[in-house]
BAMAR-456492 format. One record per residue (C-alpha): x, y negated, z. Coordinates in steps of 0.5 Angstrom, whole numbers, padded with zeros to 4 digits, always signed. Layout:
! BAMAR-456492
XYZ ...
! end
This chain:
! BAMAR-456492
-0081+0008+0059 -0076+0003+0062 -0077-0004+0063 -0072-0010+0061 -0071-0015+0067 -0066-0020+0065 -0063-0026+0070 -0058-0031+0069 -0054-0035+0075 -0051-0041+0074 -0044-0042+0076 -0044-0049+0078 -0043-0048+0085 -0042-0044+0092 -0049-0040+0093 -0053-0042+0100 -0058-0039+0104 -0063-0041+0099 -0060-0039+0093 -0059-0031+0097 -0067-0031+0100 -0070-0034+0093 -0066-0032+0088 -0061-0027+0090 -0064-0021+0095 -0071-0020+0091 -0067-0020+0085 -0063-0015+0087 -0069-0012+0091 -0072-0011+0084 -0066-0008+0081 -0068-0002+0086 -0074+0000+0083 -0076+0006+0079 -0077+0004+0071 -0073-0003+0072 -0067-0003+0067 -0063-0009+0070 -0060-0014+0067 -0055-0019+0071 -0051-0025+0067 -0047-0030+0070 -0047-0036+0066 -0042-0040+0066 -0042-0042+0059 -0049-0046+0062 -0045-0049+0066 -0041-0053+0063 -0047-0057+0061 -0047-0061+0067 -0040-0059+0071 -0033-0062+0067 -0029-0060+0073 -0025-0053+0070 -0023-0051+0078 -0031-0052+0081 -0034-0047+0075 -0028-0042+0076 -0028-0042+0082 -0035-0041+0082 -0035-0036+0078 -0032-0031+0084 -0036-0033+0089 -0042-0031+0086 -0039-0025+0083 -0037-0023+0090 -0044-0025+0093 -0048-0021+0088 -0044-0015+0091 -0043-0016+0097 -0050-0017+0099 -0051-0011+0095 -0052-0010+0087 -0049-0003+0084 -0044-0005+0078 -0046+0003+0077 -0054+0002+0076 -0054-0005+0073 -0051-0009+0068 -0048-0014+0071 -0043-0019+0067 -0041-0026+0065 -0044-0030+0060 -0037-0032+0057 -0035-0024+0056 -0040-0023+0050 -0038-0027+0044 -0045-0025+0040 -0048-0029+0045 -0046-0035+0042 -0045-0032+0035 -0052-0030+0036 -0054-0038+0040 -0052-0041+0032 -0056-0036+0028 -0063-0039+0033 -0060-0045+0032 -0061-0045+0025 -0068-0043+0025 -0069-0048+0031 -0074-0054+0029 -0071-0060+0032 -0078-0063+0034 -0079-0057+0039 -0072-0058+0043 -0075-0066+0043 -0080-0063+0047 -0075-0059+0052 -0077-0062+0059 -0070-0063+0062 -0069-0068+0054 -0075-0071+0056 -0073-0073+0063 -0066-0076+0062 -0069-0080+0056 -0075-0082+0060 -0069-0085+0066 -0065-0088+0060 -0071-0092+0058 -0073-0094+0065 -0066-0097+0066 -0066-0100+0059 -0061-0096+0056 -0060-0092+0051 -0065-0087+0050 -0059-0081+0049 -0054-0085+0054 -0050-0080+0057 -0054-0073+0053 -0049-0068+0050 -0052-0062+0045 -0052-0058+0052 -0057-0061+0055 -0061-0062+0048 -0060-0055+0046 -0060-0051+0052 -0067-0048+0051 -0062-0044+0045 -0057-0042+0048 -0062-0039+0054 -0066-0036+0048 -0058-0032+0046 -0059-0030+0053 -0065-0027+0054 -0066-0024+0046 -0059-0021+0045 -0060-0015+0050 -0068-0016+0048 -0071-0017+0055 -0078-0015+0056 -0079-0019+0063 -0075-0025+0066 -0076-0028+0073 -0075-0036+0074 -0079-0041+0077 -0084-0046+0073 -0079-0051+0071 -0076-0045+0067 -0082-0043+0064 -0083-0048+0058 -0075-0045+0056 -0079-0038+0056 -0083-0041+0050 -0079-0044+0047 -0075-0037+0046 -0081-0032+0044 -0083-0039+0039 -0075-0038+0036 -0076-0030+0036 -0082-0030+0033 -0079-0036+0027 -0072-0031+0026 -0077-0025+0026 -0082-0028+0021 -0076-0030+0017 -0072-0024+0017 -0076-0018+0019 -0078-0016+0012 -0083-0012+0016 -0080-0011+0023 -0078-0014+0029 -0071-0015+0031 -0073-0018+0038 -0078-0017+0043 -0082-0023+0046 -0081-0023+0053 -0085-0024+0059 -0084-0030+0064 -0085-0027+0071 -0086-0032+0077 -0085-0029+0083 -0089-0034+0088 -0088-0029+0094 -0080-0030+0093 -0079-0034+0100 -0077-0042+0098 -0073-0044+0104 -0073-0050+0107 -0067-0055+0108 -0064-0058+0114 -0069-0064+0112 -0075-0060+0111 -0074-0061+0103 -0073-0054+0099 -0066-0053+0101 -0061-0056+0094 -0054-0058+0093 -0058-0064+0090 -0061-0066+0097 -0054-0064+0101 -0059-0060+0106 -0057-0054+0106 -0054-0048+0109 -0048-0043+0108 -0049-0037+0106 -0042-0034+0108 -0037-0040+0108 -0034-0042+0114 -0037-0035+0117 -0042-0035+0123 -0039-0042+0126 -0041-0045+0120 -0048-0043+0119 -0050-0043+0127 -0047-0051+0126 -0051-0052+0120 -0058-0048+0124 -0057-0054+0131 -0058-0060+0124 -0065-0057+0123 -0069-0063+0124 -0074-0062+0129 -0080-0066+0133 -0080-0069+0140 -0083-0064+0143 -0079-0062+0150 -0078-0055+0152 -0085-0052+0156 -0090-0057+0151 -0093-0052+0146 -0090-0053+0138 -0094-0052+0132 -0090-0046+0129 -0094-0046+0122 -0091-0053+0121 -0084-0052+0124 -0078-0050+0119 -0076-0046+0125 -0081-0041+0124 -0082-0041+0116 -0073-0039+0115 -0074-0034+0121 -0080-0030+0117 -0076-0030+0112 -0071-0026+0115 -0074-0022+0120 -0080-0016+0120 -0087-0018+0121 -0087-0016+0129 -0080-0020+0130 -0084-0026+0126 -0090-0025+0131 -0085-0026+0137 -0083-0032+0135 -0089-0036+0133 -0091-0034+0140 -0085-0036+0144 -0085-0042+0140 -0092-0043+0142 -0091-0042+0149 -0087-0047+0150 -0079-0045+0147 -0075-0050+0147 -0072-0052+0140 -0064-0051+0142 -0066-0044+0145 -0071-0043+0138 -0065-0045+0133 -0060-0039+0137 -0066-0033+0136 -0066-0036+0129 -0058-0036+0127 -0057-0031+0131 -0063-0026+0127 -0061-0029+0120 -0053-0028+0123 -0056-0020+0123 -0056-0020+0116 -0052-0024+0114 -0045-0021+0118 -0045-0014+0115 -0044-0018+0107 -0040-0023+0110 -0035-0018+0111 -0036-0016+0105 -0035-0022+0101 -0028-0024+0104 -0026-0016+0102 -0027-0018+0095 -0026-0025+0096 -0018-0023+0096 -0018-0018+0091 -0020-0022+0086 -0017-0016+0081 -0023-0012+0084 -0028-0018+0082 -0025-0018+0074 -0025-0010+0074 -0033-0010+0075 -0034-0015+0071 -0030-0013+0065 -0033-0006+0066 -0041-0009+0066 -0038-0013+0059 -0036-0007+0056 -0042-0005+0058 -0047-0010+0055 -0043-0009+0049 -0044-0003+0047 -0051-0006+0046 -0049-0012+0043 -0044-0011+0038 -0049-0006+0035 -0055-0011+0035 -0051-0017+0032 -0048-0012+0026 -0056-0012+0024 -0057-0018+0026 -0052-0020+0021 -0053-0015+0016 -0060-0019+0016 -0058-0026+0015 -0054-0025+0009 -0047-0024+0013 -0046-0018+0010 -0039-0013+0009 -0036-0014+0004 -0029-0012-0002 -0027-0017-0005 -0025-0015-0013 -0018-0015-0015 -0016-0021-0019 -0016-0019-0027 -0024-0021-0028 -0031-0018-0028 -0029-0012-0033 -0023-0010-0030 -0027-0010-0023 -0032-0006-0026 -0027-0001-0029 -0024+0000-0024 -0031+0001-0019 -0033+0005-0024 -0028+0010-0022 -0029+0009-0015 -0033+0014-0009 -0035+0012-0003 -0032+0013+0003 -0031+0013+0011 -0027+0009+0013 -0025+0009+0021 -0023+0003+0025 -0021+0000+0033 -0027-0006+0035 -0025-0012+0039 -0027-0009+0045 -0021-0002+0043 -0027+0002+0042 -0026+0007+0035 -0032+0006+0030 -0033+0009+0022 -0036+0005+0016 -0039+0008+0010 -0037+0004+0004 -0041+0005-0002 -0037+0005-0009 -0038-0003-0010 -0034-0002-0003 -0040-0006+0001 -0041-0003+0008 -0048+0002+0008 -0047+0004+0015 -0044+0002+0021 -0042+0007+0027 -0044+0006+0034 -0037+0006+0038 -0033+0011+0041 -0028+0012+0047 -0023+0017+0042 -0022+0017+0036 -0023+0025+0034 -0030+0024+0036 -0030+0019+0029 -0026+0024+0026 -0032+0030+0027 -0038+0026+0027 -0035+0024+0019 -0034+0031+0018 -0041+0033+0020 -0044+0028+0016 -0041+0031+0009 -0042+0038+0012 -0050+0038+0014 -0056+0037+0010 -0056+0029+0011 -0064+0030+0013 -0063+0034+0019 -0060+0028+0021 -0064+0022+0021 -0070+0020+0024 -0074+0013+0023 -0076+0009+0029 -0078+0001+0028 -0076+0000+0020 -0068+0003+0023 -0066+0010+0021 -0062+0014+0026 -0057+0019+0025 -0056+0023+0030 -0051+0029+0031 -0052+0035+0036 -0056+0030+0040 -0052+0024+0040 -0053+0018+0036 -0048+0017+0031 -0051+0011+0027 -0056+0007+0024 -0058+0002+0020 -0064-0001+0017 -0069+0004+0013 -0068+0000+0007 -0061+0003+0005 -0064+0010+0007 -0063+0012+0000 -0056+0009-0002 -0053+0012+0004 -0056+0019+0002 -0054+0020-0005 -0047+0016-0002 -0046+0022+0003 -0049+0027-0003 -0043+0024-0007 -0037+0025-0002 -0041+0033+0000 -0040+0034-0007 -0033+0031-0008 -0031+0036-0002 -0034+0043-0006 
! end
């Protein structure tokens, strides 16, 4: 059985040498790996939180796009898309919203923050905090829950919002669930093998500290510049240096093999001089960092080729969506309905009296063709999963009225699955299993 890794990347700005060696490489690493069914979104609709320049966030979002594929994430095996692309995100971000106590997102670390510097500066408390910022555990609970992540990766800053979000899904599925759970409690993962590099001045490398080094802008002349900034200490060249201590060696291990990294330290302790320590270090991160640079800047002109990607991982991720938020609303009480024509209760119930049910087909709003089973009261029974051409709707609806119903369903977690020749063609929660059944008996008859 698969598991569900889901990681979210914030575009608010141009990723750096310590975004790619914390963030970036392990993830894509682990996308690699036998058993792991990867999920990348970039989260663009988080970023407005703190960023009203629309030009930054856009460009931001191609930059981290083209990074992510430059050093080497495959569209093909992983799910990789924008967070702006899904609309049952933000459908999905109210629907928590509503079952989210107020009380649990006063507690949110990043509020309590803000409030706490409004209070030392003898202002306003919410002086300057939006509902983005107050309500941003909610949305990064859409994130993870929408596509059910059994694990997420991010640092302990992070793992309070993960809380939060098994304390919303357990809230929706006590509320909802009847029975069954519509989401998973995912797992916090800390990685703290993940190399946090650190900046030009010894802090972990930030945009926030302005001490970091480019990842591919400005090409090899500009990450060479940014390495001969690093801060050293006094020693001159032939006096031994503390390699444990230095940022030299902790960035140069981060790039290098373990006896690459043992040559290093013992050149530094012998006596390298840092000028000449600082060229190793650029010209090894350099030996990484080159084939992806060329890569990026290929991408970074063919902005179509970014948007073809990305629209194809959001087709992608909808295919599980679109499904999950029909349950969902099915759930809540937002269900498909006809409303009677005008004439009165009775002239409706005369005119349902003499209705069947029925298989209507449709095209979604990502172009995919779909079929419902409407009830005779013209209420939706059973929705299909989406399909690339319209005969296959067309067959799967004849199959439904021509086989025996049974031989077509099976039941997992509360839902019925209805499968034709192997391949899913429906489901819907166990509770209609009844109403669906004497529906497609009542239209096998019609056909006799």
């Amino acid at each position: 059985m698969n598991t569900r890794v889901l990681t979210g990347i914030t575009t608010s700005g141009t990723p750096h040498l310590g975004n790619y060696a914390g963030a970036i490489r392990p993830s894509i690493q682990a996308s690699h790996l036998p058993g792991v069914d990867a999920f990348y979104f970039m989260a663009d609709y988080h970023a407005l939180i703190k960023c009203d320049d629309p030009q930054r966030i856009a460009r931001s979002r191609l930059e981290i796009a083209a990074t992510w594929i430059a050093a080497g994430l495959d569209p093909e095996k992983v799910t990789f898309y924008r967070q702006s692309d899904i609309p049952e995100i933000p459908e999905l971000c109210w629907m928590l919203t509503c079952v989210t106590a107020k009380g649990l997102m006063n507690r949110a670390h990043a509020y309590k923050a803000s409030v706490d510097q409004n209070v030392a500066r003898q202002v306003d408390p919410d002086d300057g905090i939006n509902m983005g910022l107050f309500s941003y555990p909610i949305l990064m609970a859409a994130d993870i829950l929408m596509f059910n992540a059994n694990r997420v990766p991010v640092g302990r800053d992070q793992i309070q919002h993960l809380e939060m979000t098994r304390d919303i899904a357990q809230r929706f599925n006590h509320l909802y669930g009847q029975g069954r759970d519509f989401f998973v409690l995912p797992e916090v993962q800390i990685d703290d093998e993940v190399a946090t590099l650190p900046g030009l001045d010894g802090r972990k490398m930030s945009k926030s500290y302005d001490n970091t080094i480019p990842l591919f802008e400005g090409g090899a002349k500009a990450l060479r510049a940014a390495v001969k900034r690093i801060v050293t200490d006094s020693r001159e060249p032939g006096q031994p240096k503390d390699a444990e201590g230095s940022h030299l060696y902790t960035l140069y291990r981060a790039f290098a093999t373990p006896a690459e990294s043992l040559g290093f330290r013992e050149q530094l302790e012998a006596g390298l001089g840092w000028g000449d320590a600082k060229d190793l270090l650029s010209g090894r991160i350099e030996q990484e960092l080159a084939p992806m640079r060329e890569r990026y800047a290929e991408l970074m002109v063919r902005p179509g080729r970014i948007e073809d990607i990305l629209q194809a991982g959001a087709a992608k991720a909808r295919r599980l969506s679109q499904p999950f938020m029909a349950r969902l609303r099915e759930a809540v009480g937002l269900r498909a309905a006809l409303a009677p024509a005008a004439g009165g209760a009775a002239a409706a119930g005369k005119k349902a009296a003499g209705k069947r049910a029925r298989f209507v087909s449709f095209r979604d709003e990502a172009g995919k063709f779909r079929f419902r089973l409407l009830g005779a009261d013209g209420l939706e029974l059973l929705l299909s999963e989406a399909f690339d051409n319209p005969k296959e709707t067309g067959a799967l609806t004849r199959a439904l009225q021509e086989a025996p119903f049974a031989t077509l369903v099976t039941q997992e977690n509360g839902m019925v699955l209805v499968s034709v020749d192997g391949a899913l063609a429906a489901r819907f929660p166990s509770a209609r299993l009844e109403s669906v059944a004497q529906a497609i008996e009542g239209l096998r008859e019609d056909q006799a």
